[in-house]
N, C-alpha and C positions, 0 to 999 in steps of 0.2 A: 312939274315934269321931272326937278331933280331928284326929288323923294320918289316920285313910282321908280323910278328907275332903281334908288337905292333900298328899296326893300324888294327889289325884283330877285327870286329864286330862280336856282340853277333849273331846278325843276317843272317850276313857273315857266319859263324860257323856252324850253325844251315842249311842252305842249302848246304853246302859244306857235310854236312854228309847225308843230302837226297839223295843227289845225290849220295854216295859214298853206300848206300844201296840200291837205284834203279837199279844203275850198276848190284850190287851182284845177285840183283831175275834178272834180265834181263841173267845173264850168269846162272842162276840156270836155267832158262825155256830154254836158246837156247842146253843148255848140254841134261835137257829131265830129271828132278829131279822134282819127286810128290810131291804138295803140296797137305797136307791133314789139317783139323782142328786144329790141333796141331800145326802144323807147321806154318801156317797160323798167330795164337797168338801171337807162338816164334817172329815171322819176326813184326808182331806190334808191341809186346815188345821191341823187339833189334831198331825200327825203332824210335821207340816214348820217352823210357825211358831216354834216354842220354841227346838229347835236351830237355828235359824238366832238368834234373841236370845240365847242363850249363847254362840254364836262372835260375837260382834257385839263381847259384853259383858264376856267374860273377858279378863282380865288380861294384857299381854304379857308379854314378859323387861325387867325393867328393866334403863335405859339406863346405863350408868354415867357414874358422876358424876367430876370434874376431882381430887380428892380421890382417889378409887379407880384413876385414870389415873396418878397420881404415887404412889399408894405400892404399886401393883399388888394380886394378888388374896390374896398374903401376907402376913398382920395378924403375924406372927412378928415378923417383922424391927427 
């Protein structure tokens, strides 16, 4: 479980929840549940607002340090 998670992409992420809200209106329309205006928003907001705080929130490439500059990316040596 540790490793899927640490090779999990930002982008990875961000689809896995599209899909996990597409599912939801897909079981909302076959049950027979109105969408009205409101509702409509709600389902953007819940749909849009998350992954956009994941990409905000994730992690970049770290920078390299003066240390890693001078003995480069081979610990061998």
């Amino acid at each position: 479980m540790n490793t899927m998670l640490k090779n999990m992409t930002r982008s990875k992420l961000i689809q896995i929840w599209f899909v996990a809200v597409a599912l939801l209106v897909a079981a909302g329309v076959a049950i027979g549940a109105t969408v009205t205006v409101g509702t409509g928003a709600l389902l953007v907001a819940v749909c849009l607002v998350p992954p956009a705080i994941v990409f905000m929130l994730w992690p970049g490439v770290e920078a390299q340090t003066a240390g890693d500059v001078l003995r480069g990316d081979d610990r061998r040596r």
